[in-house]
MARBA-3410 file (N, C-alpha, C, O; in Angstrom, 1 decimal):
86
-66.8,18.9,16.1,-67.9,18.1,16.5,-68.6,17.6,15.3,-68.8,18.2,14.2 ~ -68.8,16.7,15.5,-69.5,15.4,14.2,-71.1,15.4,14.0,-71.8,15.0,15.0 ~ -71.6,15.9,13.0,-72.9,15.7,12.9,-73.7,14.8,14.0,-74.4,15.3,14.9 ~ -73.4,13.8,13.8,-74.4,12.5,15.3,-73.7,13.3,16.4,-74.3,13.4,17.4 ~ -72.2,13.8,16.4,-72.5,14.2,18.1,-73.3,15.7,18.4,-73.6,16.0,19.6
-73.5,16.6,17.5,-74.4,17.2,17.6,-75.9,17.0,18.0,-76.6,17.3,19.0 ~ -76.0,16.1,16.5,-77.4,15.6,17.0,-77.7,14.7,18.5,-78.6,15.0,19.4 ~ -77.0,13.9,18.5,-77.1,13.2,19.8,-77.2,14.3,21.5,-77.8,14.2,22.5 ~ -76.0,15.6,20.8,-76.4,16.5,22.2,-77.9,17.0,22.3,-78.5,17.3,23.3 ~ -78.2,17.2,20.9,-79.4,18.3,20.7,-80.7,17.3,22.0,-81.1,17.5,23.1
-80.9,16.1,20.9,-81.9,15.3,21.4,-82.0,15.0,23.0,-83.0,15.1,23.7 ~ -80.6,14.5,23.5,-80.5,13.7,24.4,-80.8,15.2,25.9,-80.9,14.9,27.1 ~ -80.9,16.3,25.5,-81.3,17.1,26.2,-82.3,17.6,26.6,-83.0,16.7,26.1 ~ -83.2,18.5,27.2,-84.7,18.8,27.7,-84.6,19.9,26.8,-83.6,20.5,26.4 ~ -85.7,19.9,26.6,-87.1,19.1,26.3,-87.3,17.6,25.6,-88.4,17.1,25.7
-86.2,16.9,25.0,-86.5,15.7,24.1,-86.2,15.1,25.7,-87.1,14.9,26.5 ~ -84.5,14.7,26.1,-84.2,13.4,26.5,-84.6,12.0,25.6,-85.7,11.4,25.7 ~ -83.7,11.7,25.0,-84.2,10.7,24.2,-83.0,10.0,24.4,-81.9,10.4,24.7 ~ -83.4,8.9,24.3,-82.1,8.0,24.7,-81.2,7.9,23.7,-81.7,8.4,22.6 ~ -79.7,7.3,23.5,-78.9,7.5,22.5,-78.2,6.7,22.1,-77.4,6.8,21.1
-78.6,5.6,22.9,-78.0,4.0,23.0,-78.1,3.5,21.5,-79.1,3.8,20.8 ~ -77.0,2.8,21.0,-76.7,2.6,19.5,-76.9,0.7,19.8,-76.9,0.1,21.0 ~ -77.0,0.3,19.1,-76.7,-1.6,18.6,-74.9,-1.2,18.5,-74.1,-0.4,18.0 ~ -75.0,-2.3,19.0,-72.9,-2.2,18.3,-72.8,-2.2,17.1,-73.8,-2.2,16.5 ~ -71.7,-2.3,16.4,-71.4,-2.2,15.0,-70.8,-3.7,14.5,-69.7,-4.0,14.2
-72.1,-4.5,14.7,-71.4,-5.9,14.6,-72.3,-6.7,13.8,-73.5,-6.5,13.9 ~ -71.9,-7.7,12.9,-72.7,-8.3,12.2,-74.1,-9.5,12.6,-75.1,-10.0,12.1 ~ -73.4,-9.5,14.0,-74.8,-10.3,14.9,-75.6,-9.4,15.6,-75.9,-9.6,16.8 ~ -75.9,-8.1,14.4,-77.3,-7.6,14.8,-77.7,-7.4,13.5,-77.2,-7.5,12.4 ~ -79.4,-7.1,14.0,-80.3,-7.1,12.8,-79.8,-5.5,12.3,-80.1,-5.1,11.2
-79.1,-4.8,13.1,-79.6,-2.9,12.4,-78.0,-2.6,13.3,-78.1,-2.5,14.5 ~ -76.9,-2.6,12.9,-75.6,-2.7,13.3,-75.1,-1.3,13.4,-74.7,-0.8,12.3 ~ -75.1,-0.5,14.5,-75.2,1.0,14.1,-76.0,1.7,14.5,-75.7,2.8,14.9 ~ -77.1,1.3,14.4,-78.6,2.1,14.4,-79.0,2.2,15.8,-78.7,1.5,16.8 ~ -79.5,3.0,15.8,-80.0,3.8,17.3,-81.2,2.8,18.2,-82.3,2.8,17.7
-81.0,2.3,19.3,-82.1,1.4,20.1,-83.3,1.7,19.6,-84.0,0.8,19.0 ~ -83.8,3.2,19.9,-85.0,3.4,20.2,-85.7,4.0,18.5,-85.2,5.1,18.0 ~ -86.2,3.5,18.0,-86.7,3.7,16.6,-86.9,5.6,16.3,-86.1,6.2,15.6 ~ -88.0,6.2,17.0,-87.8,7.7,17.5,-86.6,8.2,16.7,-86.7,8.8,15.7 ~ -85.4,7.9,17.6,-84.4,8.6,17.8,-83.8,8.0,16.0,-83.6,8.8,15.1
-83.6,7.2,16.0,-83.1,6.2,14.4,-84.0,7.3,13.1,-83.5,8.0,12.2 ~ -85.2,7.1,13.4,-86.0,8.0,12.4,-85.4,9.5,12.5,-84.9,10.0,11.5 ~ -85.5,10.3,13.5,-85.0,11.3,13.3,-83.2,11.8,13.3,-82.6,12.8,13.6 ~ -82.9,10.7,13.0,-81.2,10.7,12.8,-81.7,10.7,10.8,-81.7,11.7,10.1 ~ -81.9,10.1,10.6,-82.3,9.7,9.5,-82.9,10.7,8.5,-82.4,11.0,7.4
-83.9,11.1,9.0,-84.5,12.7,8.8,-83.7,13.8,8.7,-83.9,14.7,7.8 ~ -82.5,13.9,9.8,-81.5,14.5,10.1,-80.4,14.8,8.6,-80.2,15.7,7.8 ~ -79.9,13.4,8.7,-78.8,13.3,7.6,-79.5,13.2,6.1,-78.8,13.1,5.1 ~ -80.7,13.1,5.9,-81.3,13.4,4.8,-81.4,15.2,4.3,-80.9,15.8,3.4 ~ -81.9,15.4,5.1,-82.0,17.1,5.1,-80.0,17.2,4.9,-79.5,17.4,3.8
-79.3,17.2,5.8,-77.5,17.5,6.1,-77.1,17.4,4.6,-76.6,18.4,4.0 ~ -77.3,16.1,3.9,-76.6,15.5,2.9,-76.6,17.0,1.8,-75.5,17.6,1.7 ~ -77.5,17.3,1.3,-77.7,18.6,0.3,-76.2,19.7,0.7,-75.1,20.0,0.2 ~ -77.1,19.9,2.0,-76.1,20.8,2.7,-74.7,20.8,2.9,-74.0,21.8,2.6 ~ -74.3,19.8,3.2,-72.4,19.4,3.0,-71.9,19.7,1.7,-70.8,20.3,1.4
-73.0,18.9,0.6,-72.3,19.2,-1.4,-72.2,20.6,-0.8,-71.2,21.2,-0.5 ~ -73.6,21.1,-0.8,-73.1,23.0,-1.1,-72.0,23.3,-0.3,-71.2,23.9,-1.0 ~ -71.7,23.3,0.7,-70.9,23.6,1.5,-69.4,23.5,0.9,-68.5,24.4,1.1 ~ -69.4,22.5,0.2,-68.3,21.9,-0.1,-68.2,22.4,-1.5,-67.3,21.8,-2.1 ~ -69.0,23.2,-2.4,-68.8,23.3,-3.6,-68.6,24.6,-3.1,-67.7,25.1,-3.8
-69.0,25.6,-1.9,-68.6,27.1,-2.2,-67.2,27.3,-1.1,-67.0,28.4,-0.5 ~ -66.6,26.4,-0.9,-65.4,26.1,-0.4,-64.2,26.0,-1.6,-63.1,26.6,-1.6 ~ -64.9,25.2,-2.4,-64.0,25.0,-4.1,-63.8,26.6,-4.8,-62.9,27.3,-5.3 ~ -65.2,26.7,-4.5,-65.2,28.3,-5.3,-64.7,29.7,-4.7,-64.5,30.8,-5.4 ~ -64.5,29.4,-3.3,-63.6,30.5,-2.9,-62.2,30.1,-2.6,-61.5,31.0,-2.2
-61.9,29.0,-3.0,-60.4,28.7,-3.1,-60.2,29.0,-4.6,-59.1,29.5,-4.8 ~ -60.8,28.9,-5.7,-60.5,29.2,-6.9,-60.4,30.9,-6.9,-59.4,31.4,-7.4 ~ -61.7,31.8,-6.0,-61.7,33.0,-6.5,-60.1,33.7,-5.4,-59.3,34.6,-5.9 ~ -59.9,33.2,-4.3,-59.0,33.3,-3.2,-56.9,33.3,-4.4,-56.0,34.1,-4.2 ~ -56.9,32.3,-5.3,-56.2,32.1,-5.9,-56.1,33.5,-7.0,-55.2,34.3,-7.2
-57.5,33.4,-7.6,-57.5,34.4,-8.7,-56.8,35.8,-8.3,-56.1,36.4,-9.0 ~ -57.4,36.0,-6.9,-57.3,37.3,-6.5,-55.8,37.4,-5.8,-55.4,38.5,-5.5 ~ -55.4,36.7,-5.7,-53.7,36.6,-5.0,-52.5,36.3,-6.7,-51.2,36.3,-6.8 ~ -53.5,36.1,-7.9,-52.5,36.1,-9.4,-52.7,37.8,-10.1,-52.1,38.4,-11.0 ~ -53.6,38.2,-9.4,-54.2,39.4,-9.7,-52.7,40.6,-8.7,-51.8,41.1,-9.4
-52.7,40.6,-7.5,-52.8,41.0,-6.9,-50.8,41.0,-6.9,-50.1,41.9,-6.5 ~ -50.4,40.0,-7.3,-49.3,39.6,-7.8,-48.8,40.4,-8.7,-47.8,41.2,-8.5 ~ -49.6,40.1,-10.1,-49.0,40.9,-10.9,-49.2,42.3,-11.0,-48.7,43.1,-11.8 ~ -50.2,42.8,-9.7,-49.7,44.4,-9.3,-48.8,45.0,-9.0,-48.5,46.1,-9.2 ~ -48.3,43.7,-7.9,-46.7,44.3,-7.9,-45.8,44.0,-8.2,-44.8,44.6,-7.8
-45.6,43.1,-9.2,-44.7,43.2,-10.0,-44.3,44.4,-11.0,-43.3,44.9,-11.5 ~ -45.9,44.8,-11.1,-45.9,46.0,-11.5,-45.4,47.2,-11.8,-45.3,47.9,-12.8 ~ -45.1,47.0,-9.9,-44.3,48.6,-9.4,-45.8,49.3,-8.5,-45.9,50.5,-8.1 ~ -46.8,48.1,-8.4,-47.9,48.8,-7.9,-47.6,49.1,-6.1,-48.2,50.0,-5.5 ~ -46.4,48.0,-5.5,-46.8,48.4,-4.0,-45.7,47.4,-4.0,-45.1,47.0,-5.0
-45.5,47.1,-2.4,-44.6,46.3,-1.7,-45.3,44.9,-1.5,-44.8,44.0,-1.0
END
């Protein structure tokens, strides 16, 4: 599930109900993409401002457990080569 369809479930449910209706994605609009009702556009907005931070980190301690994941499988390797185990 995709951030907007998250968000879109969260809002479009009770207590909000907010509507979720988009502009098409076309160049004969003024906001091509953007959510009808201003409300809902602002707090999408709000939304992926706060998200953005959150994805880099996410995605930097993904890097970093695939680095430490490797380390520990060159380690673990040359244990048994060892004679440490099977």
């Amino acid at each position: 599930m995709t951030d907007r369809e998250r968000f879109e479930r969260i809002v479009s449910m009770s207590p909000f109900e907010l509507n979720c209706a988009r502009y098409p994605n076309s160049v004969s609009y003024a906001w091509p993409g953007n959510y009808r009702e201003y409300q809902v556009q602002l707090c999408w907005d709000v939304c992926q401002s706060y998200a953005k931070p959150l994805h880099a980190e996410i995605a930097d301690l993904k890097l970093k457990l695939e680095a430490s994941d490797a380390a520990f499988m060159a380690v673990r390797k040359e244990l048994l080569d060892m004679g440490g185990g099977k």
